[in-house]
C-alpha positions in Angstrom: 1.6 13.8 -7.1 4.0 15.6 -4.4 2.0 15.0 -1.1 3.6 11.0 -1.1 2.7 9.4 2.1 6.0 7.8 2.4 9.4 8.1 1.5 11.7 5.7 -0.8 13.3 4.9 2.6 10.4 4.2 4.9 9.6 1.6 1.8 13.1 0.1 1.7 13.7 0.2 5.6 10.0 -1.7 5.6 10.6 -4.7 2.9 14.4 -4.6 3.8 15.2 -4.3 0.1 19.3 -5.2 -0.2 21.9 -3.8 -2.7 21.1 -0.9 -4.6 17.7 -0.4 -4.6 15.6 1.1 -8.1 14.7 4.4 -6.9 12.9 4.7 -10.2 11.1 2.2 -9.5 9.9 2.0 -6.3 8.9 6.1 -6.7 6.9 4.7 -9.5 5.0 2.1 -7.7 4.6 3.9 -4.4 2.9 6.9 -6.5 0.4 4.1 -8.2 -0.6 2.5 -5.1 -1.3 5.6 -3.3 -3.0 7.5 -6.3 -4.9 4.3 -7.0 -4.8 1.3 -4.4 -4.9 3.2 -1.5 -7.6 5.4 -2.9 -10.1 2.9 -4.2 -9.8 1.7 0.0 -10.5 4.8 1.7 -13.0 6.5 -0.8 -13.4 10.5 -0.9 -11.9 10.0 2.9 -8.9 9.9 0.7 -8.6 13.2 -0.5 -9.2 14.2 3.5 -6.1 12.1 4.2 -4.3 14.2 0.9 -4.8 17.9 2.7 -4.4 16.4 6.4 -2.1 13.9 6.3 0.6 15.7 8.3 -1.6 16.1 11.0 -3.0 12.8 11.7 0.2 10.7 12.8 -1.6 8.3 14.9 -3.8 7.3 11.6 -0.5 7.3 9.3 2.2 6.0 11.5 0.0 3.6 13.6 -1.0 3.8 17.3 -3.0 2.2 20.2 -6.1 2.8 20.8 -9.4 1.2 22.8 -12.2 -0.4 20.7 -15.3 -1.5 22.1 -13.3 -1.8 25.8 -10.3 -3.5 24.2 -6.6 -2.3 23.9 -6.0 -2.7 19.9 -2.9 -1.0 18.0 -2.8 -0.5 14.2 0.0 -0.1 11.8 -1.0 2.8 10.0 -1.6 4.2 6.8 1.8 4.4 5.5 2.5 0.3 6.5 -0.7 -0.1 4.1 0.6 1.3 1.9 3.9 0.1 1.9 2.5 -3.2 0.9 0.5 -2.1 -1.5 3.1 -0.7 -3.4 5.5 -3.7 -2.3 2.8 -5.4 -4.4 3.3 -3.0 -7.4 6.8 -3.2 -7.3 7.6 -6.9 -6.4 5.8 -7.6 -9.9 8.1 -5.0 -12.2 11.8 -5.6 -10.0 13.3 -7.8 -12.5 11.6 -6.6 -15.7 12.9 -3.9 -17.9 10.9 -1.9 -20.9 13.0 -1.1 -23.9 12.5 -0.6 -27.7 13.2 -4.7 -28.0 10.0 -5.4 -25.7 9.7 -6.4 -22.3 13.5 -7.8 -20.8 13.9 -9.9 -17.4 16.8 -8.9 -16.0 20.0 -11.5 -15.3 22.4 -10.5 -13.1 25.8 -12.2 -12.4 24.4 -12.9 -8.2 21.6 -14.9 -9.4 19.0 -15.9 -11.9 15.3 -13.8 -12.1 12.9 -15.6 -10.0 9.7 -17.0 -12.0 7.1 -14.8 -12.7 4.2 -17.1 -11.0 6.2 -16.5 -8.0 6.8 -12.9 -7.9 2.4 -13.3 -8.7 2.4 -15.0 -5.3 4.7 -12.7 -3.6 2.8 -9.7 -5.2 -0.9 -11.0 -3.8 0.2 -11.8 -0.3 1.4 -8.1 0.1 -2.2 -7.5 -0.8 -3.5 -9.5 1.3 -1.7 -8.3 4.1 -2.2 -4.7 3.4 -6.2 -5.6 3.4 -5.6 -6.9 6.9 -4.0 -4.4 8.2 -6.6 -1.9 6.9 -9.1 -3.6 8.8 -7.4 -2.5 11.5 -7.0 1.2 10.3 -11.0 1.2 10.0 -11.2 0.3 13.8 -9.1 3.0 15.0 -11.2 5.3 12.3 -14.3 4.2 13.8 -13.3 4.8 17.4 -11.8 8.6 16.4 -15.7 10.8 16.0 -13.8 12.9 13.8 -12.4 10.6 11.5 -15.6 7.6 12.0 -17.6 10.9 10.4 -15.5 11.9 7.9 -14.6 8.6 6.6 -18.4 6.8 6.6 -19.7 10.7 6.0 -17.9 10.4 2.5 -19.4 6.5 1.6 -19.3 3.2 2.5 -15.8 1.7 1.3 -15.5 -1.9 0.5 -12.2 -3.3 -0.1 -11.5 -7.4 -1.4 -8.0 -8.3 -1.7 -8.6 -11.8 -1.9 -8.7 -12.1 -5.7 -9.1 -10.1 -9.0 -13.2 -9.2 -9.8 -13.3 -9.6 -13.7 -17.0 -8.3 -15.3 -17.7 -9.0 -18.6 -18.5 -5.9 -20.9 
């Protein structure tokens, strides 16, 4: 996936990740929640965003706009999707994959936070990238273009509030 919506730096400038951050990592997770998060929120408007993204920096950087007679602002896309991969990442910072299994990293600084925590930490971000997306959809739906392409393509429903298990 080479059209990323943002950079390794807009993603550490964001969370204000210290030290040396996991380049691997992060790349990783940003690619995941864009190719999967991100795209299970805005539908076949998605693949709209994937061709035009580069032209529509008031919907991917955030702006101001007037709703229904109200001055609102919105983040943008990319601060979605920053927590949304936050979420990704947060969850795999401290674990390492090797031919012995899964390994939670100890460092000399400190010990690895508990993995209930980094749950919490993980679900927040996606809770806050949910609200923040409500606020993308208003400046969509006050944009003709966009309100048409986005609710042309289907109606997209997004929960962030907890995981929807279906039995098989």
């Amino acid at each position: 996936m080479d059209n990323l919506f943002i950079t390794l730096q807009e993603f550490v400038d964001e969370k204000k990740i210290s030290g040396k951050p996991n380049e691997k990592k992060i790349n990783q997770a940003i690619k995941e929640a864009q190719a999967v998060d991100l795209k299970k929120m805005l539908g076949l408007f998605y693949f709209f965003l994937v061709e035009n993204y580069a032209n529509e920096s008031k919907l991917m950087d955030g702006s101001g706009f007037v709703y229904n007679e109200m001055n609102i602002s919105h983040l943008g896309i990319k601060n979605v999707l920053i927590d949304l991969a936050y979420s990704r990442y947060i969850i795999d910072v401290n674990v390492n994959l090797n031919a012995f299994g899964a390994n939670t990293k100890e460092t000399s600084n400190g010990s690895a936070v508990d993995r209930l925590t980094l749950k919490e930490l993980s679900k927040q971000a996606q809770i806050d990238a949910g609200y923040k997306f409500k606020d993308v959809v208003l400046y969509i739906e006050s944009v003709e273009r966009l309100k048409a392409k986005y609710y042309g393509s289907e109606k997209n429903e997004v929960s962030f509030r907890g995981l929807r298990i279906s039995k098989i």
